[in-house]
C-alpha positions in Angstrom: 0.0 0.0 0.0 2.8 2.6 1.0 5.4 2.1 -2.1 1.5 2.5 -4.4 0.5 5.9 -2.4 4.3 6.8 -3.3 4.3 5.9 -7.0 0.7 8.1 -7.0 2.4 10.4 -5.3 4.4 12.3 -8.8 2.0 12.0 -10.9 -0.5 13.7 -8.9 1.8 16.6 -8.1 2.3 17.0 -12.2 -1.3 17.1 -12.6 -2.1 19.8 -9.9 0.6 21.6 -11.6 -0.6 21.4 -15.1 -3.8 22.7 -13.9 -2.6 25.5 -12.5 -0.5 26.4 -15.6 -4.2 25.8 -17.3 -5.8 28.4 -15.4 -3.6 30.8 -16.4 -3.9 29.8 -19.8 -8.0 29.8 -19.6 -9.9 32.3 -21.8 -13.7 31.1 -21.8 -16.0 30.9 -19.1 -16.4 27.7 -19.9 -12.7 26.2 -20.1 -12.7 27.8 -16.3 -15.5 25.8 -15.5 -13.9 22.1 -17.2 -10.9 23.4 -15.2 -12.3 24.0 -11.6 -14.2 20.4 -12.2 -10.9 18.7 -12.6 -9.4 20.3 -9.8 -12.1 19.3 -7.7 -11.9 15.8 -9.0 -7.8 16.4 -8.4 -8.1 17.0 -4.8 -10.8 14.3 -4.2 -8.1 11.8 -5.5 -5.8 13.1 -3.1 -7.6 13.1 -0.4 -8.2 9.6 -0.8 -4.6 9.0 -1.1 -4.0 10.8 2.0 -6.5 8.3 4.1 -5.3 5.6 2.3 -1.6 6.0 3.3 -3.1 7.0 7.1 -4.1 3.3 7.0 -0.3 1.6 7.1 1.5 4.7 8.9 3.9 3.5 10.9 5.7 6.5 11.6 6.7 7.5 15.0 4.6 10.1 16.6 5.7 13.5 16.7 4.2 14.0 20.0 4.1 17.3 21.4 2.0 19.7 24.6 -1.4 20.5 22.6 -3.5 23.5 24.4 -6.4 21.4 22.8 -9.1 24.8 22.6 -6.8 26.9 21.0 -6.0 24.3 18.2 -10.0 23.5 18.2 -10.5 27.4 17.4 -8.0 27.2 15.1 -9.3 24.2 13.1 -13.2 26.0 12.8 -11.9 29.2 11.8 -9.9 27.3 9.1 -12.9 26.0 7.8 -15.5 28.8 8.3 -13.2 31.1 6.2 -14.0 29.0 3.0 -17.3 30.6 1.5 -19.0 27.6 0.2 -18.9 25.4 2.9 -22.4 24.4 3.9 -22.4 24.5 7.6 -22.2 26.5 10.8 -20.1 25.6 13.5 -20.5 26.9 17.2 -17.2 26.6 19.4 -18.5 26.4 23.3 -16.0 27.5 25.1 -16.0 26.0 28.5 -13.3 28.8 29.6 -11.4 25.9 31.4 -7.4 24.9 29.9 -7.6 21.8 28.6 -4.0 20.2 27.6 -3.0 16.9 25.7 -0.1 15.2 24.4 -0.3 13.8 21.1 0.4 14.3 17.5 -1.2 17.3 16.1 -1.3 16.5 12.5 -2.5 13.2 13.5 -5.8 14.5 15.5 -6.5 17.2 13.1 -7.1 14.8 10.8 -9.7 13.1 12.9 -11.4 16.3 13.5 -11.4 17.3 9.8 -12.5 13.9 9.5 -15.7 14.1 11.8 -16.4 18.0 10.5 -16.0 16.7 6.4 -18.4 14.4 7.5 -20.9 17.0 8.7 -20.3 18.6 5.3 -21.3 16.0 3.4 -24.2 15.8 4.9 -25.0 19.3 4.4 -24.0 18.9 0.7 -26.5 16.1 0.6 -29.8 18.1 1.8 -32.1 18.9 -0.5 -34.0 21.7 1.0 -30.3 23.5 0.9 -30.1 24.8 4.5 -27.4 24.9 6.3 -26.9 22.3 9.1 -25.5 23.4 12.7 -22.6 21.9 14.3 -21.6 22.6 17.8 -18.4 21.6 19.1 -18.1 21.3 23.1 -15.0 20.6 25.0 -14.8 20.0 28.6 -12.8 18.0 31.8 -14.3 14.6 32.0 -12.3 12.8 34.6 -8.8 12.2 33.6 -9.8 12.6 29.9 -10.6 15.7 27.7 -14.0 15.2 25.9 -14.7 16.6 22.4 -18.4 16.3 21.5 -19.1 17.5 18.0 -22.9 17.8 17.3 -25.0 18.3 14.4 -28.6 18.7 13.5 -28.3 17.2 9.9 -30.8 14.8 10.0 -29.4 11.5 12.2 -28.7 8.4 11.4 -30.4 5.0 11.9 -29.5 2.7 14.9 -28.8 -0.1 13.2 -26.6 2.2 11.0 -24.5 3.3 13.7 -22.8 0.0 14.7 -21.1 -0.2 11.4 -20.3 3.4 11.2 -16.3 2.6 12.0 -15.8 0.0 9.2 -13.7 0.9 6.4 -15.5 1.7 3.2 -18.7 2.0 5.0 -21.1 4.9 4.1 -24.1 6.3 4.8 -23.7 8.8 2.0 -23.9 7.0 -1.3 -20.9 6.7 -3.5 -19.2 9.9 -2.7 -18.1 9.4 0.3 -15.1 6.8 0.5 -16.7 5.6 4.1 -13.0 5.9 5.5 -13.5 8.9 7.5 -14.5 7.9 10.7 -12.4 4.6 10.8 -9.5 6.6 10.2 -10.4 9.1 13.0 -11.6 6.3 15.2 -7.5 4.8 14.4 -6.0 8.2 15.6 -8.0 7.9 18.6 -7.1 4.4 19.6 -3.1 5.7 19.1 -3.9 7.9 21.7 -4.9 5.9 24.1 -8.6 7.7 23.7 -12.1 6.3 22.8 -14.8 7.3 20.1 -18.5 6.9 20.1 -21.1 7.9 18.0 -24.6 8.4 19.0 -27.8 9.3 17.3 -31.7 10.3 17.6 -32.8 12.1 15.1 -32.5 14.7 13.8 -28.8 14.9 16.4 -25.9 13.1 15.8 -23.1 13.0 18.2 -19.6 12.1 18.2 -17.6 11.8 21.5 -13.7 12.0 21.5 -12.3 11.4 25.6 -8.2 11.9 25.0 -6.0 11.6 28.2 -5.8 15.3 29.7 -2.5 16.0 31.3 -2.8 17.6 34.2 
């Protein structure tokens, strides 16, 4: 799997730069528009090389002191600065310092993981409103819970058992169903735990990571 991700690796790169050597070459409306389409289609492929290569990483952990709500804040505003993405996301701040050891590339992929999801689901509505997502952090014992909660709809109980297998979706076939497996991987590494929860039109997902003191 790793010496395939590398080999994908180059020629992916060309082609990202190709297109943006395109763009600049673009005169019609609708040569812009064949253009942004394959660079969407570009950075779904790499995406999915991305989660694939997170499946055999081996690498050691580049673990580091996390002040977890700063790099939470960080994270949303990340992702509420882009225009077009279809959700809302309220930060509750608890006002309390919560700090973790870990790898912070490593968890910000499981949060991007959990939020993309959100996303999709937003994407998927047809009525085109914008679904809510509130992310909570708090002291839960020894542990730091993350609870990210959204009002897109919910998802069946029977649904929700399987949600952590690989190439399991409830989203039809654009979405690669490795998002929460992945996160649910990072997790483990940590020495943390993951749930999900649902009743519609909630779902919940609940992150407890090992607080230092």
């Amino acid at each position: 799997m790793r010496v395939i991700a590398h080999d994908l690796n180059g020629p992916l790169t060309g082609m990202n730069l190709t297109l943006q050597a395109c763009r600049k070459l673009a005169s019609t409306d609708a040569m812009r528009q064949l253009l942004n389409a394959l660079a969407t289609d570009l950075t779904s492929a790499t995406d999915l090389l991305e989660e694939l290569k997170s499946l055999n990483r081996r690498d050691t952990f580049r673990m580091q002191k996390i002040d977890l709500v700063a790099e939470m804040k960080a994270l949303i505003d990340q992702v509420q600065s882009n225009p077009r993405v279809p959700i809302f996301i309220d930060l509750v701040d608890s006002n309390e310092k919560l700090t973790i050891a870990g790898d912070i590339s490593r968890l910000r992929r499981a949060w991007q993981n959990i939020i993309r999801n959100t996303i999709d689901t937003a994407e998927a509505r047809k009525d085109g409103e914008r679904v809510a997502l509130q992310v909570s952090m708090k002291r839960s014992g020894a542990s730091a819970r993350i609870r990210f909660s959204d009002n897109g709809g919910g998802i069946d109980r029977r649904r929700v058992a399987r949600l952590f297998e690989p190439f399991y979706t409830t989203k039809g076939e654009k979405n690669r169903g490795l998002g929460l497996f992945i996160a649910r991987k990072i997790v483990i590494e940590h020495h943390g735990k993951i749930r999900v929860s649902s009743k519609k039109p909630m779902t919940r997902v609940t992150i407890d990571l090992p607080a230092l003191p």
